[in-house]
Backbone as CSV, one residue per row, in Angstrom:
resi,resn,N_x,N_y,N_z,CA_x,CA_y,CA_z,C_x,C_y,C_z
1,UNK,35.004,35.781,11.547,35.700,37.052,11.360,36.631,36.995,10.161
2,UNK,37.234,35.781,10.255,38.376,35.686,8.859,37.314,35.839,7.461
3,UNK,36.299,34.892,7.623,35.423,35.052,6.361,35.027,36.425,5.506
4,UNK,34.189,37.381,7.082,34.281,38.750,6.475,35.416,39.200,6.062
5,UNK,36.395,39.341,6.904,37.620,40.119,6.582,37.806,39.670,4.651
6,UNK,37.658,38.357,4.459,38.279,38.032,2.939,37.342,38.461,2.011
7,UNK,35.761,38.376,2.633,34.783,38.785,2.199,35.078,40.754,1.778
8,UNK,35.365,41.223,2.664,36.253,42.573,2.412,36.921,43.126,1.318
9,UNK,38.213,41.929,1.399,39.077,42.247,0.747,38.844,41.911,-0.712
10,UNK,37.751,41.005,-1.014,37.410,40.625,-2.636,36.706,42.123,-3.350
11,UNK,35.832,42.494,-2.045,35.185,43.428,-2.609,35.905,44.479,-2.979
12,UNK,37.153,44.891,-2.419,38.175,45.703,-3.017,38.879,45.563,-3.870
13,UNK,39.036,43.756,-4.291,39.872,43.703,-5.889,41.104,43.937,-4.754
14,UNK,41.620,42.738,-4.038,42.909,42.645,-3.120,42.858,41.508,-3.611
15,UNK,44.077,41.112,-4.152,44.694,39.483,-4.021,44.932,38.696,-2.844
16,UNK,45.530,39.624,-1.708,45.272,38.522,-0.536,45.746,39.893,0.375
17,UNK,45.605,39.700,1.585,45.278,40.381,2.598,46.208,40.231,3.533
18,UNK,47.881,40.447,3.103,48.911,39.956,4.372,48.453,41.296,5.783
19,UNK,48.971,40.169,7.088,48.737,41.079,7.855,47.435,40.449,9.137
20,UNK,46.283,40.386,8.377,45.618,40.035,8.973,45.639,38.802,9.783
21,UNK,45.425,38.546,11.531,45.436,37.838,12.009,44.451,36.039,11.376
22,UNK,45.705,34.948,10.935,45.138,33.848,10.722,46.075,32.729,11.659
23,UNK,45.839,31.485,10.715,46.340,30.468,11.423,47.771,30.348,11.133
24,UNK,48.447,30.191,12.548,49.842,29.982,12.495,50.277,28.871,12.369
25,UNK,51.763,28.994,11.820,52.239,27.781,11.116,52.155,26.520,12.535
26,UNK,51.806,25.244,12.121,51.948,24.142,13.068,53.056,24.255,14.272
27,UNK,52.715,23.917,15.273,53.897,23.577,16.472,54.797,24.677,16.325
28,UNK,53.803,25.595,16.178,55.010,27.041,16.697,56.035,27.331,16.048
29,UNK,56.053,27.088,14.715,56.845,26.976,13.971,57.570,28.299,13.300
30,UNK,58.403,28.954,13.448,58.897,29.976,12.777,59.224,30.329,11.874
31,UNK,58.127,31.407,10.878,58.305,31.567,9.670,59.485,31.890,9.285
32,UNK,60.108,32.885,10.317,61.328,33.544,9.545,62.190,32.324,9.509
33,UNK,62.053,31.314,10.232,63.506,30.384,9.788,62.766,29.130,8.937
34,UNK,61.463,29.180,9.065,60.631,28.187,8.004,60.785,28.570,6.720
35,UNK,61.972,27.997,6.117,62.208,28.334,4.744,61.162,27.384,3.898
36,UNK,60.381,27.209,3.053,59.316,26.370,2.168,58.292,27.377,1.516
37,UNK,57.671,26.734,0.803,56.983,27.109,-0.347,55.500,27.386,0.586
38,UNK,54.379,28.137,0.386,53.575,28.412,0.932,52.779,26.464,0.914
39,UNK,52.043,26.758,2.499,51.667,25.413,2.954,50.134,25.331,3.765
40,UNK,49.655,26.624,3.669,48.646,27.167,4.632,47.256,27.456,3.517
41,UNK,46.595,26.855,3.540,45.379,27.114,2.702,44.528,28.232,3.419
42,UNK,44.489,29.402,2.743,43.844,30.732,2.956,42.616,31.140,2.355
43,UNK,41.194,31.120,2.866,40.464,31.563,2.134,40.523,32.785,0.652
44,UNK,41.548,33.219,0.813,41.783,34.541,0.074,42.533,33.538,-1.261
45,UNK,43.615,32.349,-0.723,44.385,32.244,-1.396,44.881,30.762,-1.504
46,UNK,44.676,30.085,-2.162,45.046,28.235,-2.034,46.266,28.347,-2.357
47,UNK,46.677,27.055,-1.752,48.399,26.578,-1.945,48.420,26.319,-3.620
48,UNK,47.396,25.661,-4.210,47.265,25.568,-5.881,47.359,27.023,-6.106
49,UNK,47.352,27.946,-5.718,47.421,29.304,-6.505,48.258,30.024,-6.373
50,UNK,49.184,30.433,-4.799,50.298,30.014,-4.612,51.350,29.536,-5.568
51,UNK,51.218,28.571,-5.987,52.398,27.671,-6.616,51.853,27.856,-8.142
52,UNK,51.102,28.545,-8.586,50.637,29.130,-10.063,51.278,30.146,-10.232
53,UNK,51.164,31.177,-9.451,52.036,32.438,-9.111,52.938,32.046,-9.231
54,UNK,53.846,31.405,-8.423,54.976,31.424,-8.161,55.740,30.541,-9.263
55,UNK,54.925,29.454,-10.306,55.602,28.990,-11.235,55.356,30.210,-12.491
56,UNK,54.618,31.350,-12.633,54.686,31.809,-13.612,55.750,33.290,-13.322
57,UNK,56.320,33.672,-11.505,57.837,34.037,-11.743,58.678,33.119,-11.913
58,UNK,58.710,32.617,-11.847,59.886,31.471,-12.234,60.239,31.646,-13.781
59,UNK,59.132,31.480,-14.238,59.299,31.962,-15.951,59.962,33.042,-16.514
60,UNK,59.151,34.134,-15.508,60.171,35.054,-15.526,61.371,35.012,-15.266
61,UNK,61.611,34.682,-14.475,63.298,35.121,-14.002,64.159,33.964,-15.407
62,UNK,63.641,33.149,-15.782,63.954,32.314,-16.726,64.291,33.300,-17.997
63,UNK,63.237,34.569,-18.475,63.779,35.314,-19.498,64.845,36.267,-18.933
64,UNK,65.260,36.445,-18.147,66.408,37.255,-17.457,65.502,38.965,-17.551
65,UNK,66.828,39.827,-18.027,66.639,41.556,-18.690,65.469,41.931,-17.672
66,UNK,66.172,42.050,-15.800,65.361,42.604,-14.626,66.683,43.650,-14.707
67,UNK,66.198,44.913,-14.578,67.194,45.673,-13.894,66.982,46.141,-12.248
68,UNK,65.308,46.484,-12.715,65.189,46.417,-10.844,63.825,45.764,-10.472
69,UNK,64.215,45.114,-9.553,63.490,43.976,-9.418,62.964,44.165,-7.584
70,UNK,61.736,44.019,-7.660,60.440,44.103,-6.308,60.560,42.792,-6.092
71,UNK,60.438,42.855,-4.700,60.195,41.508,-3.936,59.578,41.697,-3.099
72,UNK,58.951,40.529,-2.756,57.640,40.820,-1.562,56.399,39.949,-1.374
73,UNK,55.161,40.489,-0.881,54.040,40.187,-0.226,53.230,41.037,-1.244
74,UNK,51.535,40.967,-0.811,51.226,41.626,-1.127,50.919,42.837,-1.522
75,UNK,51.377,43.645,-0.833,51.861,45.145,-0.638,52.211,45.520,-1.776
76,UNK,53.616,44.232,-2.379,54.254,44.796,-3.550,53.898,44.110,-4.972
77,UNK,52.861,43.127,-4.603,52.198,42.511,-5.686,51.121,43.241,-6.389
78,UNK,50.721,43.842,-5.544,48.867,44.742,-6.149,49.530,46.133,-6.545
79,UNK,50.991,46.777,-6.819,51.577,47.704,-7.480,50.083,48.685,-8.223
80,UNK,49.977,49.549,-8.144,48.806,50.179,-8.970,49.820,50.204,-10.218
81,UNK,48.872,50.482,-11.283,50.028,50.250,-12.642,49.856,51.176,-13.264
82,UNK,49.253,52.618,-12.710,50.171,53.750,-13.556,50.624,54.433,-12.663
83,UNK,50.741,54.201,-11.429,51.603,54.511,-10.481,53.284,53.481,-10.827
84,UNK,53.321,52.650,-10.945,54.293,51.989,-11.652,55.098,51.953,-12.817
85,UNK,53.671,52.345,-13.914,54.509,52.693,-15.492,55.136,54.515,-15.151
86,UNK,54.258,55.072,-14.074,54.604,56.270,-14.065,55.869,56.194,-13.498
87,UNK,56.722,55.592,-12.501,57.703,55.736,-11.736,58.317,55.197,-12.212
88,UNK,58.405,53.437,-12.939,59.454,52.743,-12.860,59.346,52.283,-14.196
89,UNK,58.550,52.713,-14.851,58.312,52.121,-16.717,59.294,52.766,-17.467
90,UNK,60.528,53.451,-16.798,61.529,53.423,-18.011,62.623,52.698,-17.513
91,UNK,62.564,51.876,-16.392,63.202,50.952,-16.208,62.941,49.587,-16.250
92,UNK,64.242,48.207,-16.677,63.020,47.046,-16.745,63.268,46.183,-15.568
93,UNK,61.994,46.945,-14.785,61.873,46.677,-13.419,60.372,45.382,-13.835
94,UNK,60.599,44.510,-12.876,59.401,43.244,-12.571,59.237,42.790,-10.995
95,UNK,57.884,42.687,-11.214,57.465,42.145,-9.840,57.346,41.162,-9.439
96,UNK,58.103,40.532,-8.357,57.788,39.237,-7.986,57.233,39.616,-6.581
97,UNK,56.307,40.201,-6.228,55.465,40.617,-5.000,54.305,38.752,-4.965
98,UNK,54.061,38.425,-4.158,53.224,37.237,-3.505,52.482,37.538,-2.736
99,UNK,51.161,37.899,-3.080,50.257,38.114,-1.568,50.336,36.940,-0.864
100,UNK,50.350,37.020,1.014,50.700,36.002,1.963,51.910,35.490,2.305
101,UNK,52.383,36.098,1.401,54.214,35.745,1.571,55.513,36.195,3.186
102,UNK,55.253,35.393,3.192,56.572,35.730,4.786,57.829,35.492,4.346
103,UNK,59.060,35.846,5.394,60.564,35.807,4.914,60.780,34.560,4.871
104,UNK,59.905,33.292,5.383,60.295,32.100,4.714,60.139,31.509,3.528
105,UNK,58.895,32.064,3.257,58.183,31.835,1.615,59.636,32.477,0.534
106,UNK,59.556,33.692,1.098,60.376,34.443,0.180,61.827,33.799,0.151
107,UNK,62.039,33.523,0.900,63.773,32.958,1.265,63.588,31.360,0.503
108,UNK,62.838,30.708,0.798,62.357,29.543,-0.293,62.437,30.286,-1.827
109,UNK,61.678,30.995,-2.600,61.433,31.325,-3.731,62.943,31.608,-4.299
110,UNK,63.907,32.331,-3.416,64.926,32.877,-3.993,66.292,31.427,-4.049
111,UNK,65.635,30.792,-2.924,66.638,29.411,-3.197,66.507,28.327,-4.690
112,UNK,65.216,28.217,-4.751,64.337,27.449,-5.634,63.994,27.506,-7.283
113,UNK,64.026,28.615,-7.145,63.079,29.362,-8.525,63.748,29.845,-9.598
114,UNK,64.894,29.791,-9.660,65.802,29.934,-10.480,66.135,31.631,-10.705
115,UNK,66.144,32.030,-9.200,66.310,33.913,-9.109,67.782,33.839,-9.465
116,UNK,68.447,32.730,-9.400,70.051,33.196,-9.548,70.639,33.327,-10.910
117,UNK,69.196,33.139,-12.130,69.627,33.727,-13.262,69.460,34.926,-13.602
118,UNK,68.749,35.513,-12.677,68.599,37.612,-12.665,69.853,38.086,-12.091
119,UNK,70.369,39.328,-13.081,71.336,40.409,-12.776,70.688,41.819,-12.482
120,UNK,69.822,41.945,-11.475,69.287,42.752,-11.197,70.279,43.949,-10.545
121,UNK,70.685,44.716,-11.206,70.864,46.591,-10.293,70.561,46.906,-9.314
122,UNK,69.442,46.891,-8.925,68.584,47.137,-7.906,67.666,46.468,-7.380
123,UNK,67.847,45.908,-6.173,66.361,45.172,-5.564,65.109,45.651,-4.760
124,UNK,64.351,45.718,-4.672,63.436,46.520,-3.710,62.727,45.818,-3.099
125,UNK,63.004,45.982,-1.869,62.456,44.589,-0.598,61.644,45.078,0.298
126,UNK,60.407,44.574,0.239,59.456,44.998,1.145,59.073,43.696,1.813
127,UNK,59.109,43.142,3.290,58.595,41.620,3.252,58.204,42.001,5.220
128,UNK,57.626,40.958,5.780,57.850,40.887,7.179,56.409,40.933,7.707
129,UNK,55.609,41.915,7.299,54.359,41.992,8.004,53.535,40.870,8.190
130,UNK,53.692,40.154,7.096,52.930,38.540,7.308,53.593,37.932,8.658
131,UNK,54.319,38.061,8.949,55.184,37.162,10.029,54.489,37.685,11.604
132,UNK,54.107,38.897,11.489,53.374,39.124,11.989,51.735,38.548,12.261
133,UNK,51.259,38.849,11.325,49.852,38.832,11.328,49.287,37.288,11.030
134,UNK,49.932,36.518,10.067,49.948,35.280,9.908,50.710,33.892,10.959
135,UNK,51.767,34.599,11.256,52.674,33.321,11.895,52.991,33.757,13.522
136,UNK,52.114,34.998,14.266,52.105,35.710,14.671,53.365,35.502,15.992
137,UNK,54.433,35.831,15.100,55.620,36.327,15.143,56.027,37.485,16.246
138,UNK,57.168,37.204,16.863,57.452,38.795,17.421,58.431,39.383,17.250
139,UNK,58.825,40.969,17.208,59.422,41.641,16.522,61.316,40.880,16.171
140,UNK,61.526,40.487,17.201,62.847,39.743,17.129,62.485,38.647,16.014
141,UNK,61.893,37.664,16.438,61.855,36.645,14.914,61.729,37.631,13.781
142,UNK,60.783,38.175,13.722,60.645,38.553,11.963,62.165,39.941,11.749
143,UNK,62.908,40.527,12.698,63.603,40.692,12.049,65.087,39.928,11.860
144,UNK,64.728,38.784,12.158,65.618,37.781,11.657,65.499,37.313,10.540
145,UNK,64.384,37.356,10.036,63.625,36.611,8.898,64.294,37.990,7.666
146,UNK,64.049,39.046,8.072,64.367,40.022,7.275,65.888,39.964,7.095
147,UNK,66.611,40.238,7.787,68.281,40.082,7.852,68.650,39.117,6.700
148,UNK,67.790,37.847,7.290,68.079,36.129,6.280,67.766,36.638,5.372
149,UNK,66.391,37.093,4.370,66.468,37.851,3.268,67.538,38.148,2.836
150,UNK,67.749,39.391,3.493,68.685,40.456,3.000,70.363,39.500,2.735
151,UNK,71.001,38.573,3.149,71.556,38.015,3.095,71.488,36.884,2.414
152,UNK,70.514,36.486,1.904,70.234,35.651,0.798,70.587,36.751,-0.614
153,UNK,70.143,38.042,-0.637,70.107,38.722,-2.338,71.706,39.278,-2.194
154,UNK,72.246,39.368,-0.911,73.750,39.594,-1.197,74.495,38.590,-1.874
155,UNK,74.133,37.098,-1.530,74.689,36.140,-1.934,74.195,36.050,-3.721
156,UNK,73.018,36.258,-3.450,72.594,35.868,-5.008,73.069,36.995,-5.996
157,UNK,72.931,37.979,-5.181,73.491,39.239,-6.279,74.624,40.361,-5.672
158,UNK,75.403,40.130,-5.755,76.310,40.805,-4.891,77.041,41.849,-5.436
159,UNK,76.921,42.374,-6.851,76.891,43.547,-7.599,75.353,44.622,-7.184
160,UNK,74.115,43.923,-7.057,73.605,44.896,-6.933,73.238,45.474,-5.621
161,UNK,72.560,46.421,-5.398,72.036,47.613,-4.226,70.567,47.044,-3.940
162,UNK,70.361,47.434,-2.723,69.500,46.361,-2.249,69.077,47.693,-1.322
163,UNK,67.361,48.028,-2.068,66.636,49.001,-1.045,65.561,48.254,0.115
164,UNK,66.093,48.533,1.191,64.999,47.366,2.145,64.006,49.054,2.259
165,UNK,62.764,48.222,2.105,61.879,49.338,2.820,61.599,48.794,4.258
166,UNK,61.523,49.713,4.966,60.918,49.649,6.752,59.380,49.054,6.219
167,UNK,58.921,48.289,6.579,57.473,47.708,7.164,56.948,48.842,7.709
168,UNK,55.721,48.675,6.688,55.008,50.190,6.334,53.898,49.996,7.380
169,UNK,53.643,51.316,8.273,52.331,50.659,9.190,51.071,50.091,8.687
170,UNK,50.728,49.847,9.546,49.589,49.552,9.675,48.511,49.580,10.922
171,UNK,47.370,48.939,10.910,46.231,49.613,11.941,45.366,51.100,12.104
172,UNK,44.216,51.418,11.906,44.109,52.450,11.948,44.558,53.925,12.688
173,UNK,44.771,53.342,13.885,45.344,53.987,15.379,46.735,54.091,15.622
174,UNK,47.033,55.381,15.831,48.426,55.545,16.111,48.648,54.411,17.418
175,UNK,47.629,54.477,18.280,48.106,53.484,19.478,48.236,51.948,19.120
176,UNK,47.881,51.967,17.932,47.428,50.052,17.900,48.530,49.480,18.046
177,UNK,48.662,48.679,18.813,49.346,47.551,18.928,50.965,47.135,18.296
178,UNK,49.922,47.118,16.754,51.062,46.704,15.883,52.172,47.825,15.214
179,UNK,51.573,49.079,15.810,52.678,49.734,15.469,54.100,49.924,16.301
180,UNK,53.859,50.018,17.341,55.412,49.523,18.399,56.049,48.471,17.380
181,UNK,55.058,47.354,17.074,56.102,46.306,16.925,56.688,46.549,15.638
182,UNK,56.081,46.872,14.234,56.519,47.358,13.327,57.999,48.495,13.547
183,UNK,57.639,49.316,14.510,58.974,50.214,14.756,59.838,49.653,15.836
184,UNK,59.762,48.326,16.528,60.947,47.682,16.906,61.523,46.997,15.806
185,UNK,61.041,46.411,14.553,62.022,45.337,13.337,62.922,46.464,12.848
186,UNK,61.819,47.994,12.015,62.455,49.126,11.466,64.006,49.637,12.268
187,UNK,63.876,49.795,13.657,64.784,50.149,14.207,65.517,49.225,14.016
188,UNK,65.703,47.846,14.506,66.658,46.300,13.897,67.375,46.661,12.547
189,UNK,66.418,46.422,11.725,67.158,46.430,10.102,67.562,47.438,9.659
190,UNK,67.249,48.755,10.444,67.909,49.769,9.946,69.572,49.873,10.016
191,UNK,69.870,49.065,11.117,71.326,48.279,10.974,71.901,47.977,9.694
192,UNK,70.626,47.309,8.972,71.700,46.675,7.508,72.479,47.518,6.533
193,UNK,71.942,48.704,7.140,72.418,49.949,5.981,73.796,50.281,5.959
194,UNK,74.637,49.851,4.993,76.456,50.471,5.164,76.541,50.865,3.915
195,UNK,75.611,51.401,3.182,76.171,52.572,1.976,76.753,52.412,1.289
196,UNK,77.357,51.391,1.288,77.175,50.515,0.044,76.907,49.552,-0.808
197,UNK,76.101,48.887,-0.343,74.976,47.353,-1.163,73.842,47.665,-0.433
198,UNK,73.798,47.808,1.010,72.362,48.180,1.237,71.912,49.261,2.054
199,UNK,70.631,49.343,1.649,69.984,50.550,1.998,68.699,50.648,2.520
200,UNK,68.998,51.193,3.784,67.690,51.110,4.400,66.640,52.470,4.124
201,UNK,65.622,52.330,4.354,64.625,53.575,3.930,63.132,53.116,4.827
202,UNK,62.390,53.633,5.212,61.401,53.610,5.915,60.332,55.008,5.628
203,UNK,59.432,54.213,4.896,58.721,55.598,4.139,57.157,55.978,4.667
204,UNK,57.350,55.113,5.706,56.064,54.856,6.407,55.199,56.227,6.828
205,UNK,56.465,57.200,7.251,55.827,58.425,8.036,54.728,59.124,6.901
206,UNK,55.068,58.639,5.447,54.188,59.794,4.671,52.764,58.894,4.502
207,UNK,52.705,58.103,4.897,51.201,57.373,4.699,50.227,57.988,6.067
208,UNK,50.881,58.715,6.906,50.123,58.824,8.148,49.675,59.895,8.360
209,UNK,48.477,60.159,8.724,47.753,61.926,9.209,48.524,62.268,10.190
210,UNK,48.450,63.611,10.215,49.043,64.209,11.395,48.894,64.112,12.458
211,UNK,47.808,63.300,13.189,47.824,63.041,14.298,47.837,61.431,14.423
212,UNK,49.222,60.657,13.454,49.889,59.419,13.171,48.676,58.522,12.681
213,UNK,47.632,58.639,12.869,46.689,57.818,12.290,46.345,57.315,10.628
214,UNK,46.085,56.801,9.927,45.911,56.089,8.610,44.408,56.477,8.000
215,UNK,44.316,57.238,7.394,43.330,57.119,6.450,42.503,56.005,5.569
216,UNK,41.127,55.904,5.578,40.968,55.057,4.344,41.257,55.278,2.953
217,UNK,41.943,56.576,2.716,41.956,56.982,1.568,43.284,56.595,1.027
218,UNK,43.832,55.987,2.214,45.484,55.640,2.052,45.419,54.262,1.993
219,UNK,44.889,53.832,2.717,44.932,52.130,3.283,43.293,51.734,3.683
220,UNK,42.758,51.351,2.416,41.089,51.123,2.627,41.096,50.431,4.346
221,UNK,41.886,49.244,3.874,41.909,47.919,5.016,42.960,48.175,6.105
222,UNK,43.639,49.794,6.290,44.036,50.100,7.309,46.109,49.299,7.188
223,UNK,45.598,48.652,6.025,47.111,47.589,5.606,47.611,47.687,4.050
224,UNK,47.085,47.830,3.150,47.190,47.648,2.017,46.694,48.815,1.395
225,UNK,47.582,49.412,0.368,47.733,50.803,0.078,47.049,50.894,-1.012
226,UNK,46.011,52.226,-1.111,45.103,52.541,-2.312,46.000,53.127,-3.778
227,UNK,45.431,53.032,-4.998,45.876,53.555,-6.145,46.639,54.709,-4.971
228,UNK,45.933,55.941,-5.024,46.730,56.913,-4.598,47.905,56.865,-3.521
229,UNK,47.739,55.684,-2.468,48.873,55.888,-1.700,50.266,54.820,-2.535
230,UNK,49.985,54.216,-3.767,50.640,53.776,-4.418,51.826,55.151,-4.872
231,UNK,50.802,55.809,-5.193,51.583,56.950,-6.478,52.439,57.898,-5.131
232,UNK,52.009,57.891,-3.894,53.008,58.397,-3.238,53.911,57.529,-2.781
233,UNK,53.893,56.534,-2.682,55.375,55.361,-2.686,56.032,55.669,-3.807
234,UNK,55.701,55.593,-4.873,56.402,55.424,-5.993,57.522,57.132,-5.892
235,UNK,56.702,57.789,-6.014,56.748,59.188,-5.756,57.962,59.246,-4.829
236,UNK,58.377,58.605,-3.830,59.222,58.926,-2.695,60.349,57.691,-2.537
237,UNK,59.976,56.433,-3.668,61.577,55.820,-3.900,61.452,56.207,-5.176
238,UNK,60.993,56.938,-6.040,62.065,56.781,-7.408,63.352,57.704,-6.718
239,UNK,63.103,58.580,-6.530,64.476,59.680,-6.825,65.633,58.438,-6.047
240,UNK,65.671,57.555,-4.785,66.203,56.501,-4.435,66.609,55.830,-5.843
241,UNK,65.722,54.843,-5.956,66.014,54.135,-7.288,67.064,54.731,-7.895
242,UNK,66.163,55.884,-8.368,67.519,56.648,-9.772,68.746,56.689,-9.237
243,UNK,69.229,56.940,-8.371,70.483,56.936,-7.653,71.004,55.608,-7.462
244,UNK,70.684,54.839,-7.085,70.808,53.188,-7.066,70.968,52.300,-8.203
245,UNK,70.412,52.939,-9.021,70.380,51.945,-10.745,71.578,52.556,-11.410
246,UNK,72.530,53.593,-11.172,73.394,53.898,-11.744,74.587,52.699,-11.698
């Protein structure tokens, strides 16, 4: 089943496929407090490729001049890019999105990687669903994992505004499963919001048909958002952003 599923996702031109049920970390191990560098060899995605990625942000953050700066999983790595130059190309916004990435990966990268030479304005944090689907997590761990985030970019950047997005659904079915649990973390972290450094937002409701269900036209793989449901993300945090980058 994992084979097709990756088999899937190539054929769509997906870098990796967070979300989908794989192998969890050893001895029950908890991503959100498993701070380290990715360790899990993924058909979609090797630990050598992984750590290619992740040494060529490093480079980045090495030239500094981020004003707003994406963080994340895949979600925020496969950015469509004129949905991007359209929204955020007059700002110098960069992506450090990681397909497969959980709040430990990410909480590693920001210790490690030399993020504490970015003066980023604005951060935009999308992370958690892997913790789910990969480390298969429940709603209490991963929004611990999220919090730790969010408390890692206060420390690292404590001038700038910090947009958490809500964990965008997923599953085709309003009933599935994983949507309860997605709207038990959303409800959690919507806590972090005090109006002034951070900000919570949950933009999930506009990806969904009216009778809460997901389109393929939105989310081929029911998880990961098409060109077009790109340009309506973008579409529904800039006017955010613009307010935030001031």
């Amino acid at each position: 089943m994992l084979k097709k599923k990756a088999m899937l996702m190539a054929a769509l031109g997906f870098a990796g496929f967070a979300g989908f049920a794989g192998p969890a970390l050893a001895e029950g191990r908890s991503c959100a407090l498993n701070v380290e560098p990715r360790t899990v060899e993924y058909p979609w995605m090797s630990v050598a490729r992984w750590h290619q990625m992740n040494d060529a942000l490093k480079a980045r953050a090495a030239q500094g001049d981020v004003d707003v700066l994406f963080l994340g999983d895949s979600i925020t790595e496969m950015w469509d890019r004129n949905a991007w130059d359209s929204h955020f190309g007059k700002y110098r916004a960069a992506n450090f999105g990681i397909g497969g990435d959980h709040t430990g990966n990410v909480l590693w990268r920001l210790q490690n990687d030399g993020m504490d030479k970015l003066r980023p304005k604005v951060v935009v944090l999308l992370i958690g669903v892997n913790n789910f689907g990969l480390c298969d997590e429940q709603p209490e761990q991963v929004t611990g994992g999220v919090k730790a985030v969010v408390a890692q970019l206060r420390t690292l950047y404590p001038d700038a505004k910090i947009l958490v997005n809500g964990i965008l659904p997923n599953g085709q079915s309003a009933q599935d499963e994983r949507r309860a649990k997605v709207k038990a973390v959303n409800r959690e972290i919507a806590g972090l919001d005090d109006g002034r450094h951070v900000f919570f937002h949950d933009y999930g409701a506009r990806f969904l048909e009216p009778n809460g269900d997901i389109a393929m036209e939105t989310m081929a793989d029911f998880l990961h958002l098409t060109p077009k449901a790109y340009g309506t993300w973008g579409e529904a945090m800039a006017p955010d952003i613009a307010r935030l980058v001031r």
